[in-house]
Biotite code that builds the C-alpha atoms (Angstrom):
import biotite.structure as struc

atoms = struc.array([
    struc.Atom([-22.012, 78.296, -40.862], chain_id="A", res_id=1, res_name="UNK", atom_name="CA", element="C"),
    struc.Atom([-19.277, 78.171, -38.464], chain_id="A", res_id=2, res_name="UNK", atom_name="CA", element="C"),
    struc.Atom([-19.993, 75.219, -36.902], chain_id="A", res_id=3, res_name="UNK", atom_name="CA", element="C"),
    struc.Atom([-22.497, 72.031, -37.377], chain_id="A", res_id=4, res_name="UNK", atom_name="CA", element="C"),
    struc.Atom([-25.906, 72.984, -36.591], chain_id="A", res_id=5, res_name="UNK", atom_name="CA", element="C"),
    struc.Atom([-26.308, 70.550, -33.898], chain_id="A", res_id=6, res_name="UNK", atom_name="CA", element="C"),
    struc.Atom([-23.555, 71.949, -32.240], chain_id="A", res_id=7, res_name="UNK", atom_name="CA", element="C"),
    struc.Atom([-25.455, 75.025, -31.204], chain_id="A", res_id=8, res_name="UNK", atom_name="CA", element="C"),
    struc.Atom([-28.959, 73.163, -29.618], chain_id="A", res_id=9, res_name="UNK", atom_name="CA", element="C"),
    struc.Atom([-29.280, 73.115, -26.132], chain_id="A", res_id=10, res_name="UNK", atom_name="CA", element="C"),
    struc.Atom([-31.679, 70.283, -26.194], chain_id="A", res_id=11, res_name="UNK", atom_name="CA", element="C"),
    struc.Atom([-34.365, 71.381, -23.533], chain_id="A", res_id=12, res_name="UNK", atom_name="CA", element="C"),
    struc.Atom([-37.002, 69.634, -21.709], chain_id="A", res_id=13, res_name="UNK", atom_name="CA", element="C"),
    struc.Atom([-39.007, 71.776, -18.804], chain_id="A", res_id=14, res_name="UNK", atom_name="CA", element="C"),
    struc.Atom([-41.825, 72.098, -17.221], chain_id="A", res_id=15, res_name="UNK", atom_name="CA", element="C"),
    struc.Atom([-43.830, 70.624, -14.111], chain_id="A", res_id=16, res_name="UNK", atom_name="CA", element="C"),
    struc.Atom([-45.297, 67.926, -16.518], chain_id="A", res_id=17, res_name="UNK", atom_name="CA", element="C"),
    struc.Atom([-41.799, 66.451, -17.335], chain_id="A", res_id=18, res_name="UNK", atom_name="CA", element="C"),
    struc.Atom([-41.232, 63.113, -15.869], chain_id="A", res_id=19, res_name="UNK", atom_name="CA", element="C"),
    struc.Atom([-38.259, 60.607, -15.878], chain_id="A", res_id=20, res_name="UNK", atom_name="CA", element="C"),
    struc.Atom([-38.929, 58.976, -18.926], chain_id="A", res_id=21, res_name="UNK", atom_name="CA", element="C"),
    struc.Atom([-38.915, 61.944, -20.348], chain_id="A", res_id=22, res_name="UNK", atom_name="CA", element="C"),
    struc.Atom([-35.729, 63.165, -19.247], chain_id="A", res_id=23, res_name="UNK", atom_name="CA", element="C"),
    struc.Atom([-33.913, 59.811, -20.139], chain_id="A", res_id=24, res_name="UNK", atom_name="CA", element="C"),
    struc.Atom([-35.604, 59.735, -24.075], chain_id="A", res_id=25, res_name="UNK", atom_name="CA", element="C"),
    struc.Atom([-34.508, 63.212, -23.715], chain_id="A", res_id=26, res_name="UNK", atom_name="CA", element="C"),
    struc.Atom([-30.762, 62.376, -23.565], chain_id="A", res_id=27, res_name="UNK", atom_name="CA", element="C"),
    struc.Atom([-30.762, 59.834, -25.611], chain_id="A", res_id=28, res_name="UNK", atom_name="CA", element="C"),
    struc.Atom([-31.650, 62.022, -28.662], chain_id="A", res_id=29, res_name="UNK", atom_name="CA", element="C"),
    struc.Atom([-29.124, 64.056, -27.648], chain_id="A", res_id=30, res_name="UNK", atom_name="CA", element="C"),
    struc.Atom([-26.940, 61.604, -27.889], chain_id="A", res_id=31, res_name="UNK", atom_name="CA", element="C"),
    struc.Atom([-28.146, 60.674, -31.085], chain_id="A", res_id=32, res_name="UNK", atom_name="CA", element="C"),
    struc.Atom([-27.655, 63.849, -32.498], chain_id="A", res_id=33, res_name="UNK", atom_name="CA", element="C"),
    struc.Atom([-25.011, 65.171, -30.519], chain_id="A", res_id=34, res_name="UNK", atom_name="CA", element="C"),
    struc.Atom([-26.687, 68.333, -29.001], chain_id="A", res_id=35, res_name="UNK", atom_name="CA", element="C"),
    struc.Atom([-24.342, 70.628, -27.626], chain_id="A", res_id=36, res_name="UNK", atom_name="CA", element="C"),
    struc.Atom([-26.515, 70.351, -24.746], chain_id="A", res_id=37, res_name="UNK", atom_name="CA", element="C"),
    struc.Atom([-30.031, 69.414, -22.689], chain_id="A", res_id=38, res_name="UNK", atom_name="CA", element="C"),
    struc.Atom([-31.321, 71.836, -20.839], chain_id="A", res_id=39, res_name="UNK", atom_name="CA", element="C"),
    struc.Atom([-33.926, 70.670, -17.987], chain_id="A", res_id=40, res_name="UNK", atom_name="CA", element="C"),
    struc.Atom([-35.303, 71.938, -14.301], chain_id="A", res_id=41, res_name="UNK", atom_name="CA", element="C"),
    struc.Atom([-32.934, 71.439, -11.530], chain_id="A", res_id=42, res_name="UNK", atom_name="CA", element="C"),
    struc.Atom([-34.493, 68.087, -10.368], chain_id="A", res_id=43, res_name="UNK", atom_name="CA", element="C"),
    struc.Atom([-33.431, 66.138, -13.065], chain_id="A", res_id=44, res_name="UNK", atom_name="CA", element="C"),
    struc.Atom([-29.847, 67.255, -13.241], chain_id="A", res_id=45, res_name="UNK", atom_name="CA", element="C"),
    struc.Atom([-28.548, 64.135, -11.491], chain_id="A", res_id=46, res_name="UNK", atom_name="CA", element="C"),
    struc.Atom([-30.095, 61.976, -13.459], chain_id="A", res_id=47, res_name="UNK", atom_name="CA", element="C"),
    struc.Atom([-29.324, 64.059, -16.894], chain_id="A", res_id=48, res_name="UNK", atom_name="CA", element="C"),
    struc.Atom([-25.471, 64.114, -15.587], chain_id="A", res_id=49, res_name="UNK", atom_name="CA", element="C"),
    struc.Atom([-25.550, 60.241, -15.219], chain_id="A", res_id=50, res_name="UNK", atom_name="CA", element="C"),
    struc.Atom([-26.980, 59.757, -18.707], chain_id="A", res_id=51, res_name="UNK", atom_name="CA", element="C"),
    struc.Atom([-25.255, 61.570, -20.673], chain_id="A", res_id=52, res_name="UNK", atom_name="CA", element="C"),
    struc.Atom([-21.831, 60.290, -18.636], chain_id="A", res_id=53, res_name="UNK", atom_name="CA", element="C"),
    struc.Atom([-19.195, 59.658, -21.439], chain_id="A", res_id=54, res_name="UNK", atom_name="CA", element="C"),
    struc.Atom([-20.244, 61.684, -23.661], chain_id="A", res_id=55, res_name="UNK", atom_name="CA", element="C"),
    struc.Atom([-19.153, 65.730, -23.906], chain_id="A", res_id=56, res_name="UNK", atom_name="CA", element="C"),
    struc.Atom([-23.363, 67.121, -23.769], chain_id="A", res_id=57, res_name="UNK", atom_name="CA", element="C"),
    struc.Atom([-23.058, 69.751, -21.476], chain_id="A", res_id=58, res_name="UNK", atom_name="CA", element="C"),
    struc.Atom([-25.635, 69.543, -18.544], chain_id="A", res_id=59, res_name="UNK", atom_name="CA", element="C"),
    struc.Atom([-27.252, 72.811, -19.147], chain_id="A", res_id=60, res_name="UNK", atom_name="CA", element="C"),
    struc.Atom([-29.727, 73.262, -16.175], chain_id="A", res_id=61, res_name="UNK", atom_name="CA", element="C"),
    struc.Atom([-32.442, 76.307, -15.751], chain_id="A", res_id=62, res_name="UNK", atom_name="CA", element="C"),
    struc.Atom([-32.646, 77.967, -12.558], chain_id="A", res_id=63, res_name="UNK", atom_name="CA", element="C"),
    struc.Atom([-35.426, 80.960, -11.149], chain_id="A", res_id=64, res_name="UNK", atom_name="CA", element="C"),
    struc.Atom([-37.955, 80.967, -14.144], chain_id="A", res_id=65, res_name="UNK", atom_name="CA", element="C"),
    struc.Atom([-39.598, 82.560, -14.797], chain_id="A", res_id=66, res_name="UNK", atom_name="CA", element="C"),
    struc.Atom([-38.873, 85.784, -13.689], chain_id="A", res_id=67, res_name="UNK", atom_name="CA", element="C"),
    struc.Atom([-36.310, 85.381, -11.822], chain_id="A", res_id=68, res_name="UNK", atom_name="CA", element="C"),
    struc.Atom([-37.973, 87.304, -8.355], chain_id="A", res_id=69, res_name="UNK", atom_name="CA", element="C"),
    struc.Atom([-36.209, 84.531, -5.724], chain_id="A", res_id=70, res_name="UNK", atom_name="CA", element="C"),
    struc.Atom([-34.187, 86.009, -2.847], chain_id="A", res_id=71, res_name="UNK", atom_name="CA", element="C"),
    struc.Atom([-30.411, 86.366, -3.587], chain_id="A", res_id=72, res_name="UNK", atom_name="CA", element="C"),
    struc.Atom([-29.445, 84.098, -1.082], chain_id="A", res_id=73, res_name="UNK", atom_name="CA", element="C"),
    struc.Atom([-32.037, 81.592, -2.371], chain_id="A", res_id=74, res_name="UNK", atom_name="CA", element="C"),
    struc.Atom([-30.732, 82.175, -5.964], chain_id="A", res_id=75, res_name="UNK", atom_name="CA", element="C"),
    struc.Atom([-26.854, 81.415, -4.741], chain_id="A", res_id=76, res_name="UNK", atom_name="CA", element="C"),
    struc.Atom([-28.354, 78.080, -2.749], chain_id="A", res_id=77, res_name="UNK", atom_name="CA", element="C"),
    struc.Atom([-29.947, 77.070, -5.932], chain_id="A", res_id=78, res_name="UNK", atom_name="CA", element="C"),
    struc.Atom([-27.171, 77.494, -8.097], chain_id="A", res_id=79, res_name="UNK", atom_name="CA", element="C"),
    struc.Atom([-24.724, 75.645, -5.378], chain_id="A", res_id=80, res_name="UNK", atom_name="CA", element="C"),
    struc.Atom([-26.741, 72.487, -5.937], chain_id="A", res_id=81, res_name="UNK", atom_name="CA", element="C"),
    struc.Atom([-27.465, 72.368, -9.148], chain_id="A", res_id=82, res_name="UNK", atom_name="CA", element="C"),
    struc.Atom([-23.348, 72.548, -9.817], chain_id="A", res_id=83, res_name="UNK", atom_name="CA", element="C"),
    struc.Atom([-23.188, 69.832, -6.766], chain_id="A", res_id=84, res_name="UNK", atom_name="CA", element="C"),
    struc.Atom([-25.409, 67.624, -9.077], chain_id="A", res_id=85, res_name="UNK", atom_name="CA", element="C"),
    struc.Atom([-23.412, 67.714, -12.029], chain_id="A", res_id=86, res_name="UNK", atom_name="CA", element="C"),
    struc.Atom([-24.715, 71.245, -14.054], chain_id="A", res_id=87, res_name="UNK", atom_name="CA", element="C"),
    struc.Atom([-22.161, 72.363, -16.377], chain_id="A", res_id=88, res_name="UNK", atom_name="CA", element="C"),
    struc.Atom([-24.065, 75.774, -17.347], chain_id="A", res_id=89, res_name="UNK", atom_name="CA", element="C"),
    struc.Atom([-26.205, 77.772, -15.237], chain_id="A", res_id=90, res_name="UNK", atom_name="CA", element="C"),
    struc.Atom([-29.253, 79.005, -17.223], chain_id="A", res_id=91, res_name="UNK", atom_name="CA", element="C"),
    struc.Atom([-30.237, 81.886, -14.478], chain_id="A", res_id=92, res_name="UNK", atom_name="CA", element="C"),
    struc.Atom([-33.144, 84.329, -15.040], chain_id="A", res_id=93, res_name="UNK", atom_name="CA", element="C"),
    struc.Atom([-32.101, 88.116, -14.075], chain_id="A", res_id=94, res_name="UNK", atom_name="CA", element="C"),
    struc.Atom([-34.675, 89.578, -11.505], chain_id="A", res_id=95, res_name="UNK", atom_name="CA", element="C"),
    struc.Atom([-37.235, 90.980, -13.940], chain_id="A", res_id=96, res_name="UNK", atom_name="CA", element="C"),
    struc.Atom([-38.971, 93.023, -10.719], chain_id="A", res_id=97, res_name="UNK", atom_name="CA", element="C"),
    struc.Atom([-36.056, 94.810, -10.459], chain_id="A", res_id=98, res_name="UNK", atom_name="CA", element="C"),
    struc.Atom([-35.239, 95.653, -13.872], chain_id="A", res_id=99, res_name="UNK", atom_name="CA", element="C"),
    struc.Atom([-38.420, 97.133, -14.364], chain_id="A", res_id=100, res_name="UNK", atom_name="CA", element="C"),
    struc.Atom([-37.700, 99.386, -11.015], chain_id="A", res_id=101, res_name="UNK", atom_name="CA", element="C"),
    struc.Atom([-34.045, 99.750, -12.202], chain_id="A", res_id=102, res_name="UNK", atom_name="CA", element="C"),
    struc.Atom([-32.318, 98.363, -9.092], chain_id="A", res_id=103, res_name="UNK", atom_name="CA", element="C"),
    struc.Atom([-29.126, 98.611, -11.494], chain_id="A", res_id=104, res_name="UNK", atom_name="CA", element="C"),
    struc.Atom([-26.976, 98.006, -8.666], chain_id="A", res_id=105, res_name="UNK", atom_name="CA", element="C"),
    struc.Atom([-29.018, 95.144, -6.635], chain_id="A", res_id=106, res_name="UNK", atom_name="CA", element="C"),
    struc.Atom([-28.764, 93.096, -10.089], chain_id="A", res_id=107, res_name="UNK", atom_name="CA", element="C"),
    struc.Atom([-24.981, 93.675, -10.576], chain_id="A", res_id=108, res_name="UNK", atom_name="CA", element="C"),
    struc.Atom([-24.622, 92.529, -7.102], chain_id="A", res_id=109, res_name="UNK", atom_name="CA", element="C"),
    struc.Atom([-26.828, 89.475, -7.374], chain_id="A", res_id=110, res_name="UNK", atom_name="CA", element="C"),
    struc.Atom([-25.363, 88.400, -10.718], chain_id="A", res_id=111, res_name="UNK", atom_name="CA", element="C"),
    struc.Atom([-21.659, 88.837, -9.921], chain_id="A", res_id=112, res_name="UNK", atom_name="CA", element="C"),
    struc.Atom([-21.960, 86.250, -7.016], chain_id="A", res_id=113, res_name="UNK", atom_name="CA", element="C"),
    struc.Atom([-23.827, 84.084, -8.545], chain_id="A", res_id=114, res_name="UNK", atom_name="CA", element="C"),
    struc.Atom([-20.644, 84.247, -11.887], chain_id="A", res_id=115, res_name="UNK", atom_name="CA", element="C"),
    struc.Atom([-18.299, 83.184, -9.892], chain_id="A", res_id=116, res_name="UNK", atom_name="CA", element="C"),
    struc.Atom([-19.824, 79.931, -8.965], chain_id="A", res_id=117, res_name="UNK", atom_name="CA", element="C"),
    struc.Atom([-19.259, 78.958, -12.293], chain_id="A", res_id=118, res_name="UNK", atom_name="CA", element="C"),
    struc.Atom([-19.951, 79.428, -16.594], chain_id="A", res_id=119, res_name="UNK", atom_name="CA", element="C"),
    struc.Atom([-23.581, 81.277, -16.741], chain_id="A", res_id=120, res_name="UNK", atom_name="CA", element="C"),
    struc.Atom([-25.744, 82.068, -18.712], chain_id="A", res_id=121, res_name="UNK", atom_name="CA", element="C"),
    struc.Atom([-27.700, 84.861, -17.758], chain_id="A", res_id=122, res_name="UNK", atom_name="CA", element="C"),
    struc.Atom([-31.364, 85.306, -18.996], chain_id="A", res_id=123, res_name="UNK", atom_name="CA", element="C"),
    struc.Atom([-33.067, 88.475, -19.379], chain_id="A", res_id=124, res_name="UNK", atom_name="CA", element="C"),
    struc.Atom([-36.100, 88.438, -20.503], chain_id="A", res_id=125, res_name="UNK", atom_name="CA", element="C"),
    struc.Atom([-35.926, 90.363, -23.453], chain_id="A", res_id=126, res_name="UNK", atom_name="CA", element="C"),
    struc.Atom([-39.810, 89.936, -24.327], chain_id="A", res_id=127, res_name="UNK", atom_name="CA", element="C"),
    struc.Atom([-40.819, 91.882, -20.702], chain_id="A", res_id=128, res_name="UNK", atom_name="CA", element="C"),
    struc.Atom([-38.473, 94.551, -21.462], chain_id="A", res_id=129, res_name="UNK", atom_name="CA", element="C"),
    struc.Atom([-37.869, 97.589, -23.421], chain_id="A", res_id=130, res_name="UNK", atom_name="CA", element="C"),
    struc.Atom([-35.506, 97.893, -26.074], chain_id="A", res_id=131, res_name="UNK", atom_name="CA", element="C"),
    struc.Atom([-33.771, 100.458, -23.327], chain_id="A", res_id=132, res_name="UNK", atom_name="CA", element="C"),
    struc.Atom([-33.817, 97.817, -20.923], chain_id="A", res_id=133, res_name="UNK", atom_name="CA", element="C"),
    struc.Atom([-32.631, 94.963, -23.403], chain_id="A", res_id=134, res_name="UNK", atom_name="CA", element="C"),
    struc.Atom([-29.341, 97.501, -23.287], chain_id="A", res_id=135, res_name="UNK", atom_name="CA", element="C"),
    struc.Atom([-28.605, 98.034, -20.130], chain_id="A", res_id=136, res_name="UNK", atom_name="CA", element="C"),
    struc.Atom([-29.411, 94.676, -18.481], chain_id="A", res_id=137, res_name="UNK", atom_name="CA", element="C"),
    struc.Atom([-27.172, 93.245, -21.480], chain_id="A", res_id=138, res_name="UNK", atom_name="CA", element="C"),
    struc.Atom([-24.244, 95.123, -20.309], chain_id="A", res_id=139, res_name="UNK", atom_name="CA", element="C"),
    struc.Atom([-24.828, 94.606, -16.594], chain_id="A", res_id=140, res_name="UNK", atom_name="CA", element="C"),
    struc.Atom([-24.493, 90.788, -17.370], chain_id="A", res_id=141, res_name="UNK", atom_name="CA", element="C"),
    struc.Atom([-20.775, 91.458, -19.060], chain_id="A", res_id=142, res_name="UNK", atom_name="CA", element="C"),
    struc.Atom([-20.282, 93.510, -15.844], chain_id="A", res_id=143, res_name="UNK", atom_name="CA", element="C"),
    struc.Atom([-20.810, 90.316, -13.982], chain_id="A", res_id=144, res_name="UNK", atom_name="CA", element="C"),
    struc.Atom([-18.783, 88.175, -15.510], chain_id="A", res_id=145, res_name="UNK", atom_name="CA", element="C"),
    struc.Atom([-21.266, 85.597, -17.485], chain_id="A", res_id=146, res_name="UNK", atom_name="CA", element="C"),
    struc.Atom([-19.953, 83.758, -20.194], chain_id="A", res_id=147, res_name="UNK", atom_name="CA", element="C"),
    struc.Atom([-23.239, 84.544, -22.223], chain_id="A", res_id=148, res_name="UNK", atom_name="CA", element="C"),
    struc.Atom([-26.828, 85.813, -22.489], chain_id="A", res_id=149, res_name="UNK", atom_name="CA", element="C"),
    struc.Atom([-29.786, 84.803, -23.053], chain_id="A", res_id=150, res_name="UNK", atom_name="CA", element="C"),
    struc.Atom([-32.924, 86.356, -24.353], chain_id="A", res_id=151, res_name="UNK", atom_name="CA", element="C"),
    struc.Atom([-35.837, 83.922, -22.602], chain_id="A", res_id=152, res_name="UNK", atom_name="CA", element="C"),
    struc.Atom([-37.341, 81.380, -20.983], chain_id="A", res_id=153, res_name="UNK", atom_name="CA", element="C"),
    struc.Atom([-40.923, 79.519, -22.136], chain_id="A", res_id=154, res_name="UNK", atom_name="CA", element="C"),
    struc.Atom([-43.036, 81.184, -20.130], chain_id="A", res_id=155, res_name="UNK", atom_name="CA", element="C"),
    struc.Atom([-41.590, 84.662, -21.958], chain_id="A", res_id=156, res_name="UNK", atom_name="CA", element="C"),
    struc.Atom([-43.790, 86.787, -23.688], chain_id="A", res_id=157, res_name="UNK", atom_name="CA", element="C"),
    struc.Atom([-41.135, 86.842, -26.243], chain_id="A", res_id=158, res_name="UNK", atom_name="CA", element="C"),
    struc.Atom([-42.360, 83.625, -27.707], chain_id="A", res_id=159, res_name="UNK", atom_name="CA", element="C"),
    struc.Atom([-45.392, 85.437, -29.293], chain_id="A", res_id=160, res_name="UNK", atom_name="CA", element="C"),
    struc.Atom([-43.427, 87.984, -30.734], chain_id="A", res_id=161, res_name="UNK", atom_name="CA", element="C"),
    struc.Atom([-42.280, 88.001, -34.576], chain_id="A", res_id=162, res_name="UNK", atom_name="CA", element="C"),
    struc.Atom([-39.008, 86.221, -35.741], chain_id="A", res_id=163, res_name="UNK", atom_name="CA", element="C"),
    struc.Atom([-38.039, 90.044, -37.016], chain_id="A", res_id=164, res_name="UNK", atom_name="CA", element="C"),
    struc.Atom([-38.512, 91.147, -33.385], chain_id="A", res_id=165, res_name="UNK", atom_name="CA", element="C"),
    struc.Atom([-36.358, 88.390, -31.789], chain_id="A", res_id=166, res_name="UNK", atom_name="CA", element="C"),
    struc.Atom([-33.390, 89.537, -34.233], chain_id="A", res_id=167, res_name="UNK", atom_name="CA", element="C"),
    struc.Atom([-33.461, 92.920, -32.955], chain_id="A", res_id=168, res_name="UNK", atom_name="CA", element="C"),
    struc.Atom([-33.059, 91.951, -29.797], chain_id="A", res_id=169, res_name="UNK", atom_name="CA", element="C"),
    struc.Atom([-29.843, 89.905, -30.899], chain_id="A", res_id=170, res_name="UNK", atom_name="CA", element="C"),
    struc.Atom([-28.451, 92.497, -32.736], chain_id="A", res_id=171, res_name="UNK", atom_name="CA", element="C"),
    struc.Atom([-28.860, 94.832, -29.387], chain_id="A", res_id=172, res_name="UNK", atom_name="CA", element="C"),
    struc.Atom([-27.565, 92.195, -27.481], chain_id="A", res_id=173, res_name="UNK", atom_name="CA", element="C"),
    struc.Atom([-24.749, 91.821, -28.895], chain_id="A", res_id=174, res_name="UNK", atom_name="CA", element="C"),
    struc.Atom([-24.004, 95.079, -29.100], chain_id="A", res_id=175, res_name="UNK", atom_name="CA", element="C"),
    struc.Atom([-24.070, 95.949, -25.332], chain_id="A", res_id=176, res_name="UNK", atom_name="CA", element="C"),
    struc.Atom([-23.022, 92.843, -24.139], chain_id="A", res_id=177, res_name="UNK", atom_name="CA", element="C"),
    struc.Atom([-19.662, 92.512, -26.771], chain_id="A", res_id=178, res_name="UNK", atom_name="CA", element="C"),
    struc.Atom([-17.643, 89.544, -26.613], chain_id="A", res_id=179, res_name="UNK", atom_name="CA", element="C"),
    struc.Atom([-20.141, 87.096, -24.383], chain_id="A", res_id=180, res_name="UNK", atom_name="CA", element="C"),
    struc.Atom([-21.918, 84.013, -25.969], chain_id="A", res_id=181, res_name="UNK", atom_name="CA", element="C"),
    struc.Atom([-25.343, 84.804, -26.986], chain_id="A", res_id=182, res_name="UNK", atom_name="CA", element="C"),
    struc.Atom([-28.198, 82.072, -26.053], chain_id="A", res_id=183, res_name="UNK", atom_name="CA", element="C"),
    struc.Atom([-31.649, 83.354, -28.549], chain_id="A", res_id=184, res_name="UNK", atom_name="CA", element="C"),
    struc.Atom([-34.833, 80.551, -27.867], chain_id="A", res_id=185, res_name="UNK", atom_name="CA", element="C"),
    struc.Atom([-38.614, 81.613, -27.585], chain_id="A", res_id=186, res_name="UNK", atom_name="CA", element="C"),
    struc.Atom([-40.362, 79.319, -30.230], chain_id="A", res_id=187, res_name="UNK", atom_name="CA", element="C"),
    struc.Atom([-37.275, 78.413, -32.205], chain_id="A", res_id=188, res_name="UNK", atom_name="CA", element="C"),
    struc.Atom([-38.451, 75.577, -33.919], chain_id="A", res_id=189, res_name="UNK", atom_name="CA", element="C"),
    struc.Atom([-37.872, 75.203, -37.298], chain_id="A", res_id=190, res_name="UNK", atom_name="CA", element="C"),
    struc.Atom([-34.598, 75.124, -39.491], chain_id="A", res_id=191, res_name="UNK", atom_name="CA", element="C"),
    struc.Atom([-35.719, 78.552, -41.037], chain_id="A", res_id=192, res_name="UNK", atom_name="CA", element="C"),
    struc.Atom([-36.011, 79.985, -37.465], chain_id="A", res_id=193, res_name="UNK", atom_name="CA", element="C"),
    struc.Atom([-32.493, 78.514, -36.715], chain_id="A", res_id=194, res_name="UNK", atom_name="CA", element="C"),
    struc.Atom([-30.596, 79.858, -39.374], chain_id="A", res_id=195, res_name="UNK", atom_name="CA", element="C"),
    struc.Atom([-31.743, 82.931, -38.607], chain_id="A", res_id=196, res_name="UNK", atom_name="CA", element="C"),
    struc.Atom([-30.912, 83.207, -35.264], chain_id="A", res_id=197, res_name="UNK", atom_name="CA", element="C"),
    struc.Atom([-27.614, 82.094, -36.333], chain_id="A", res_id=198, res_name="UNK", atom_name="CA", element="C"),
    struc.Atom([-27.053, 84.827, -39.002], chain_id="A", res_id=199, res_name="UNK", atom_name="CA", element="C"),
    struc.Atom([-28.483, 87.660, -36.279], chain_id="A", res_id=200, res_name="UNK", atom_name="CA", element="C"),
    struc.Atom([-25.728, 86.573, -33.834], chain_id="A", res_id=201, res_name="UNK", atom_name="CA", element="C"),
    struc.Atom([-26.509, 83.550, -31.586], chain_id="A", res_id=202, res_name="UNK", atom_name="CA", element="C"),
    struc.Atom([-24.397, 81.332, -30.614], chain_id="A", res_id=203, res_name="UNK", atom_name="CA", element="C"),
    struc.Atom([-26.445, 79.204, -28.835], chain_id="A", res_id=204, res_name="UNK", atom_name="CA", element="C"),
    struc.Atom([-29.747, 77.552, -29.577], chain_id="A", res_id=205, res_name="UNK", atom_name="CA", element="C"),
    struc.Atom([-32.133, 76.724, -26.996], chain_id="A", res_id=206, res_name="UNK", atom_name="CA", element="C"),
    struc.Atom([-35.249, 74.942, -28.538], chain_id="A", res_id=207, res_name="UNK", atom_name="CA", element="C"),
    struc.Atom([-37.359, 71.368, -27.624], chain_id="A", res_id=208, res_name="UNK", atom_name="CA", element="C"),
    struc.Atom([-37.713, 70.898, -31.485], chain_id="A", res_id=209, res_name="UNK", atom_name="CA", element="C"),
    struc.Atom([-34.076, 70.419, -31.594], chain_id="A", res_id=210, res_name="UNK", atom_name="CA", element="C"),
    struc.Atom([-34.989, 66.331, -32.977], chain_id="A", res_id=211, res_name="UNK", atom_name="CA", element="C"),
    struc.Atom([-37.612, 68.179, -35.445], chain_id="A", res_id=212, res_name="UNK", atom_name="CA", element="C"),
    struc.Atom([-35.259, 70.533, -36.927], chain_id="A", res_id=213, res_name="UNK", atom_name="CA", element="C"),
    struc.Atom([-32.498, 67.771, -37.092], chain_id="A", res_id=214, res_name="UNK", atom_name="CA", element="C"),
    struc.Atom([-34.730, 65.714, -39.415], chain_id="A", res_id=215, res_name="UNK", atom_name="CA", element="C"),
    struc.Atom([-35.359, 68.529, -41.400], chain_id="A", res_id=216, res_name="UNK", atom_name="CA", element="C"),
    struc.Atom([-32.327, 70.174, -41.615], chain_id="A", res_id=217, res_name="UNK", atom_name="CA", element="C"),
    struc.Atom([-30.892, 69.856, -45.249], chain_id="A", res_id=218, res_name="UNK", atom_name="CA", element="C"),
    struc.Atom([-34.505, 69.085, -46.747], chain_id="A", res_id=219, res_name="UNK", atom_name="CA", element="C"),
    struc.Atom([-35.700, 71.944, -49.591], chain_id="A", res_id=220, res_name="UNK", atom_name="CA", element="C"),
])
C-alpha cells in the first residue's frame, strides 16, 4: 500500500449519544495510533481541536447529516463555525432532496460557496442514489471545487449494502469525479473491509472501528 494504514482512518465518533468523555478517549486513540484524523459532530470540535493540539490529526468535523436538506444559508453558517472552532476538513452532506429532483444547478451553487470556505469533503450519499446519480453528483462536486468525496454518512442506507456494492460505487466515483480524494465508510470495520476499499480507490477511511482494525491489522 501506498501509505501506512493508519494514515488513511478518519477516526469518527457521532451521534446524539456521544458525550465528552467520549470525545477525549476518542483522541487519545488517535493519538495512539496516529489516525489521519477524528471525525465528530460540530459541538465537539473545540474541544477535539484542543486535544489533539500538537499533534498533525486533522480535525475532521461532519456537518448536515444526514441528508443534507438544511437551507443554503444555514449550511454556509454552519460551516463558518465549525472552521472558527478549529475544523480542518469539512465533512458536508450534498442535498439528497434535490438530487433526487435533479436541481443540478441549485447543488453546484450551494456546494461551490460552501468550497471556498475551505478543504471539503463532500458527501453524497451514494446508498440513496442511483448508479446515474452516483455520476453526476460525483462530477458536480469536482465542479465545485472539493478536495474529495465521500460516499456516506451512518445513517446511509449504504451501510446495509454488500462490500461488492460499495466498490462499485468507488470505481464510479472515481471515474466522474477524476483527480479528487475519495472518502468510502458505511460499515468499514474490519482489516478485510479496509484493504479493499483501498484497492477499489479510497483514499480515505472513515470508520469508528479504526482501534479494532489497528489491533488486528497484520494478524492471519
Amino acid at each position: 500500500m501506498k501509505k501506512e494504514i493508519n494514515q488513511y482512518i478518519d477516526h469518527t465518533k457521532i451521534g446524539k449519544e456521544v458525550k465528552k468523555e467520549d470525545i477525549i478517549k476518542t483522541c487519545k486513540e488517535a493519538k495512539i495510533y496516529n489516525f489521519r484524523g477524528v471525525c465528530v459532530n460540530p459541538k465537539w470540535v473545540k474541544l477535539t481541536k484542543k486535544e489533539l493540539k500538537g499533534t498533525d490529526i486533522k480535525v475532521v468535523v461532519l456537518i448536515d447529516d444526514p441528508i443534507g436538506d438544511s437551507l443554503p444559508k444555514e449550511r454556509i453558517k454552519m460551516c463558518r463555525k465549525a472552521i472558527l472552532d478549529g475544523a480542518d476538513d469539512l465533512d458536508i452532506v450534498v442535498n439528497i432532496p434535490d438530487v433526487k429532483h435533479e436541481r443540478w444547478n441549485k447543488i453546484l451553487k450551494d456546494l461551490k460557496a460552501i468550497c471556498k470556505l475551505g478543504d471539503t469533503k463532500v458527501i453524497i450519499g451514494s446508498g440513496y442514489l442511483t448508479d446515474e446519480e452516483i455520476a453526476k453528483v460525483s462530477s458536480l462536486v469536482k465542479e465545485a471545487g472539493a478536495t474529495c468525496v465521500k460516499t456516506a454518512t451512518g445513517k446511509d442506507p449504504l451501510h446495509n449494502r454488500e462490500m461488492k456494492e460499495k466498490v462499485e460505487h468507488l470505481k464510479i466515483m472515481r471515474k466522474n469525479a477524476e483527480g479528487l480524494l475519495i472518502k468510502a465508510s458505511g460499515n468499514i470495520k474490519t482489516k478485510e473491509d479496509v484493504s479493499l476499499m483501498i484497492k477499489a480507490g479510497a483514499d480515505i477511511i472513515g470508520t469508528s472501528s479504526g482501534v479494532k482494525i489497528m489491533k488486528n491489522y497484520g494478524k492471519k
